[in-house]
C-alpha positions in Angstrom: 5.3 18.2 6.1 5.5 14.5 6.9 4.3 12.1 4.1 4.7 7.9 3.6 7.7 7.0 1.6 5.4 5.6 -1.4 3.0 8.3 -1.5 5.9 11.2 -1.4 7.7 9.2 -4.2 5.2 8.4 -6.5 2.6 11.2 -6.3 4.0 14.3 -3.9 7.3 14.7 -5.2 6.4 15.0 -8.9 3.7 17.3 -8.0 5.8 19.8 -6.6 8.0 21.4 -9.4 4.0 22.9 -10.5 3.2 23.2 -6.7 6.2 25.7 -6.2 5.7 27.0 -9.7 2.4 28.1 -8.3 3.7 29.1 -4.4 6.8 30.3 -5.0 6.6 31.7 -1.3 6.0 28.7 0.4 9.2 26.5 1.5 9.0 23.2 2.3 10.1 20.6 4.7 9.3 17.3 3.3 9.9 14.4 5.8 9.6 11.2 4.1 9.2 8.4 6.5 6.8 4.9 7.0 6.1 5.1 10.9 3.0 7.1 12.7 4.9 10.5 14.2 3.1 12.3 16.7 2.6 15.6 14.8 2.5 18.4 17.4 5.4 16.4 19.5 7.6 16.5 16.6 6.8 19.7 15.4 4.9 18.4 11.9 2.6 21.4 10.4 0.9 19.4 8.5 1.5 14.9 8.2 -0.1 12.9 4.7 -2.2 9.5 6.7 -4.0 6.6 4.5 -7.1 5.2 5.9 -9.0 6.3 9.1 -8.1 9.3 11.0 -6.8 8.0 14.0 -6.4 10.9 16.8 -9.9 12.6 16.6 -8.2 15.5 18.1 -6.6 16.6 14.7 -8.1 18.0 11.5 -8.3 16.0 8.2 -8.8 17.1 4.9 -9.5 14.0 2.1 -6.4 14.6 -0.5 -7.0 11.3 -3.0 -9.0 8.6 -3.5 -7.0 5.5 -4.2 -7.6 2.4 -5.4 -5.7 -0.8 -4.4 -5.1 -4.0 -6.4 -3.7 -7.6 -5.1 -1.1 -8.7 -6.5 1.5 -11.6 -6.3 4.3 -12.4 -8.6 4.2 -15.6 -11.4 7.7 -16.6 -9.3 5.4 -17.0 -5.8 2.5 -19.0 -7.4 4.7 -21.2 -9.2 6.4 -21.7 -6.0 3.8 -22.5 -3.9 2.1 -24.6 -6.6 -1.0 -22.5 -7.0 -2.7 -21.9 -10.2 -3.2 -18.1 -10.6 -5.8 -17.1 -8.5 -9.0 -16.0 -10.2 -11.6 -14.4 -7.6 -11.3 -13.7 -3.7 -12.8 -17.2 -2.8 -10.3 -18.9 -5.0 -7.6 -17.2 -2.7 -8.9 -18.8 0.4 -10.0 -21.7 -0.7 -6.2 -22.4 -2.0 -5.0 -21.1 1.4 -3.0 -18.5 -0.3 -1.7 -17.4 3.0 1.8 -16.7 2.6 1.9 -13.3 1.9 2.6 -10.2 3.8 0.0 -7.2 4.5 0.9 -3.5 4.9 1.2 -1.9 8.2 1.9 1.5 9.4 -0.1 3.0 11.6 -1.2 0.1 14.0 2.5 -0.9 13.6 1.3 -4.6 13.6 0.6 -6.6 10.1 -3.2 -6.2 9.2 -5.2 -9.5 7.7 -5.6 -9.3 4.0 -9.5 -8.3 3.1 -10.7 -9.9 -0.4 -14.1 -8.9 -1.4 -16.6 -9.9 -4.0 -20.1 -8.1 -3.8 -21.1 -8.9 -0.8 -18.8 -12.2 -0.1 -15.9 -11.3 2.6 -13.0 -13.0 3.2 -10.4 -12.3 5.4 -6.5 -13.9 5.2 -5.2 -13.2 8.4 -1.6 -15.2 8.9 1.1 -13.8 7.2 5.0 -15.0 6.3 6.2 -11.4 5.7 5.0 -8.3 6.9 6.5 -4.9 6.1 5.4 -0.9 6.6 7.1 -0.1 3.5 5.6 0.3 0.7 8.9 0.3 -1.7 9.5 -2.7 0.4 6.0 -4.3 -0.5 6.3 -4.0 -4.1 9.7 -5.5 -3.9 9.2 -8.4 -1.3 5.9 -9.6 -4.3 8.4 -9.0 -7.2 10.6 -11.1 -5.5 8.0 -14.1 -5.1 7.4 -14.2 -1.1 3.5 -13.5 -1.2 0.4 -11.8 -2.1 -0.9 -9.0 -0.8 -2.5 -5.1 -1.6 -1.1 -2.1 -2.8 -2.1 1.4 -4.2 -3.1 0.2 -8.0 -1.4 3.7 -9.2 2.1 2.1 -7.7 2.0 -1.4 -9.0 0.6 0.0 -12.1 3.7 -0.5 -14.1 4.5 -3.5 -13.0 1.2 -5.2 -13.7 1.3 -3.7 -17.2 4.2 -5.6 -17.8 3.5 -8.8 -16.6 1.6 -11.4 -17.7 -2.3 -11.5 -16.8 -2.4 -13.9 -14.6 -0.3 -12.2 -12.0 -3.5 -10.1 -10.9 -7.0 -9.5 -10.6 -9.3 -7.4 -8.7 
């Protein structure tokens, strides 16, 4: 089983002392990793994927639904002189642009995508770009940007800062 580093950390791994508890039969493999591996080439039985199915020659089962929040730290707007943001247009009309978006599969960085009903706005330079999501969390802790991550990740951290560091 092949599953992104976050995802395995934060949701697979604690759900497997019940899993096993459950299947004591089945043994497990569990390769933790951030890149796209070719499943049959590398001998994956079953891979974990956010987003779009990308080889329409494999079969895909929806695990989760997960809901993402943008975030940035009080140290990076305070840096860049920026009042906290307070709605997607506010973002880009303050060219908060300095921030880093996830990638993984396309193994290039991917424009930040704010939405408010039926507004759109896409932020598409980055500073910092990582396929980590660990990395993520720690690279907008550390005050280099704003960008999206799973809400259940950055939960804690949100519910210990102050308001201002977030909104939806």
């Amino acid at each position: 089983m092949e599953a992104p580093t976050s995802f395995a950390n934060c949701l697979l791994v604690p759900a497997l002392p019940d899993f096993h508890c459950q299947y004591p039969d089945i043994t497990i493999a569990l390769s933790i990793i951030d890149r796209t591996i070719h499943v049959v080439g590398e001998g994956v039985d079953c891979a974990i994927r956010a987003g779009k199915l990308q080889d329409v020659a494999m079969v895909a089962r929806k695990l989760a639904e997960l809901r993402y929040a943008t975030c940035a730290s009080t140290a990076y707007l305070q840096r860049m002189a920026y009042a906290p943001p307070s709605s997607p247009e506010n973002c880009q009309a303050n060219h908060l642009h300095a921030g880093f978006f996830f990638f993984s599969a396309t193994r290039r960085p991917e424009s930040l995508i704010l939405e408010k009903g039926s507004q759109h706005y896409e932020i598409d330079h980055c500073h910092f770009a990582t396929n980590e999501g660990s990395g993520l969390i720690n690279l907008m802790l550390a005050g280099f940007g704003i960008g999206p991550h799973v809400r259940r990740f950055v939960q804690p951290y949100l519910d210990s800062g102050p308001p201002q560091n977030r909104y939806e």
